[in-house]
C-alpha positions in Angstrom: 0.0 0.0 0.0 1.5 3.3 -1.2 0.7 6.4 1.0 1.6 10.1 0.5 3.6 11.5 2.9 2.4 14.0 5.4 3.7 17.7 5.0 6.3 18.0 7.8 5.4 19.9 10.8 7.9 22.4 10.4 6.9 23.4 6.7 5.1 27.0 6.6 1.7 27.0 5.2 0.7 29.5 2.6 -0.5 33.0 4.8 -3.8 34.7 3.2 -2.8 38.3 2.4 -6.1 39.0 3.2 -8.3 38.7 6.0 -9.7 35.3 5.4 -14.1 35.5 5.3 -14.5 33.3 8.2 -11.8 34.9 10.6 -13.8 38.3 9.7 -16.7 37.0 11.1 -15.7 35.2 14.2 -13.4 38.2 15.1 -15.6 40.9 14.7 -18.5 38.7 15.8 -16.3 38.5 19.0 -16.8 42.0 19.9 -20.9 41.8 19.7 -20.8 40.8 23.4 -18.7 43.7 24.5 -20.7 46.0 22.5 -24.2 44.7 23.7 -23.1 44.7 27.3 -21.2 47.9 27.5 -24.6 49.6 25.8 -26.9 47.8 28.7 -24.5 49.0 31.2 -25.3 52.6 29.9 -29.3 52.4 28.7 -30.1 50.2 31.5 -27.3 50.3 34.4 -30.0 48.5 37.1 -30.1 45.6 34.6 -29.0 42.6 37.0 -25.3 41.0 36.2 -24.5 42.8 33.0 -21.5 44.4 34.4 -20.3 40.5 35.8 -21.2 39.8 31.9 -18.9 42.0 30.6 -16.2 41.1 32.9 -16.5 37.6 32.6 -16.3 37.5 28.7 -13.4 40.3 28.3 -11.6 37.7 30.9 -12.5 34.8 28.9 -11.3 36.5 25.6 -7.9 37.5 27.1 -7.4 34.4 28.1 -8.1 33.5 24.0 -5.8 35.5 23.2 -3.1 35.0 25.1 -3.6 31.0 23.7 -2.4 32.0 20.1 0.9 32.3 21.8 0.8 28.9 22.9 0.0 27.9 20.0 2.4 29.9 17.6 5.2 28.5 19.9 4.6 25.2 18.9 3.8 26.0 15.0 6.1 28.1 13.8 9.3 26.8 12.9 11.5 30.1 12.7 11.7 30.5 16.7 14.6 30.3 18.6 14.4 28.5 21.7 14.5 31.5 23.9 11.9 33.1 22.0 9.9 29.9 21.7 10.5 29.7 25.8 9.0 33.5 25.5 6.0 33.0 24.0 5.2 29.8 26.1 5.8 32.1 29.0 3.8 35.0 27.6 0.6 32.8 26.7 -0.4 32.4 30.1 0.0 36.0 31.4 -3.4 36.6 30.2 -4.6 34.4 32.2 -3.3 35.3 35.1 -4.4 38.9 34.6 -7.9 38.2 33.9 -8.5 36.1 36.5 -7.9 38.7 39.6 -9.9 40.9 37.7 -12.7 38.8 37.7 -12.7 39.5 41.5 -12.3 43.3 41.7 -15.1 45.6 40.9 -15.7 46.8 37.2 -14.1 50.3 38.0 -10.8 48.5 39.0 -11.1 44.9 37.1 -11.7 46.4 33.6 -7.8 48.8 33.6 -6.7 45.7 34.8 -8.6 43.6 31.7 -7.4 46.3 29.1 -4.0 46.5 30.6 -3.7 43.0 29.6 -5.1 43.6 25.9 -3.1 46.1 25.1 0.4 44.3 26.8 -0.9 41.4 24.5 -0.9 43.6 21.4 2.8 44.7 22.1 3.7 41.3 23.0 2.4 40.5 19.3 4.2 43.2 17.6 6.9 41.8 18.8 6.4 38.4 17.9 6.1 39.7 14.1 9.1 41.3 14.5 10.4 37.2 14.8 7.7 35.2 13.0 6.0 35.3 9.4 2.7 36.3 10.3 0.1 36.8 7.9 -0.6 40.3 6.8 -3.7 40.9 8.2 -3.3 40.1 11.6 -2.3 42.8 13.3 -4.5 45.2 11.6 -6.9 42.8 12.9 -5.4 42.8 16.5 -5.1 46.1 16.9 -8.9 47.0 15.7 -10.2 44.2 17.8 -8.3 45.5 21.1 -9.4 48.8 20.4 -12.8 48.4 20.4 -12.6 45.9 23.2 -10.9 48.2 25.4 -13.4 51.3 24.5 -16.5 48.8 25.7 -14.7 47.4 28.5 -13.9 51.3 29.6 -17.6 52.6 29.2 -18.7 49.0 31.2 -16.7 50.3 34.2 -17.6 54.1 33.8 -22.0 52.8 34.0 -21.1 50.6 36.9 
């Protein structure tokens, strides 16, 4: 029985050089929860848990985020180990700032929550500095942190 041999792990794939349909959607898509919440927080700030809402999903997004570290470290071939070790590190910083947050109040939690999106942006600029990345992504990055941080700031100025 003949097989065809699997593409080695350390061969790059072929990067998009532009922002793929479905990525669009789940990325932006992303950022309806931020949106809806941080507008309930401001038409209807007595509505029960919608600032525990807020927080809990910008948590649960950094964390995301902070994942595609973990994963880059393993994929991309071009890494040196230190800078492998790096972004193995990195990846779980996220999670380790969202979870405190999760127990302060909205007014001190969300900094905290956009502190860690935007270290998480510079952390990826300087990953693409090191690594082929597609084109779009930080374009992407940087508009998704952006408005995440904007909803997560008006969250915490309604509660």
């Amino acid at each position: 029985m003949q097989t065809t041999p699997a593409t080695p792990p350390s061969a790059t794939p072929s990067l998009p050089p532009q922002l793929p349909t479905p990525v669009a959607y789940l990325g932006y898509g992303g950022l309806l929860p931020f949106v809806a919440l941080a507008l309930v927080g401001w038409w209807a700030p007595g509505t029960p848990l919608w600032a525990t809402a807020l927080m809990g999903y910008g948590a649960v997004i950094l964390s995301f985020v902070g994942a595609l570290h973990w994963g880059l470290a393993m994929a991309l071939p071009d890494l040196d180990e230190a800078e492998r070790t790096r972004r193995f590190v990195w990846s779980v910083v996220p999670c380790l700032l969202a979870w405190p947050a999760l127990l302060l109040p909205p007014q001190m939690g969300a900094p905290l929550l956009m502190a860690g999106f935007a270290a998480h942006l510079w952390q990826d600029h300087r990953l693409a500095r090191q690594a082929t990345l597609p084109t779009w992504y930080l374009p992407l990055r940087w508009r998704l942190t952006v408005a995440a941080c904007v909803c997560l700031a008006l969250g915490a100025a309604a509660a």
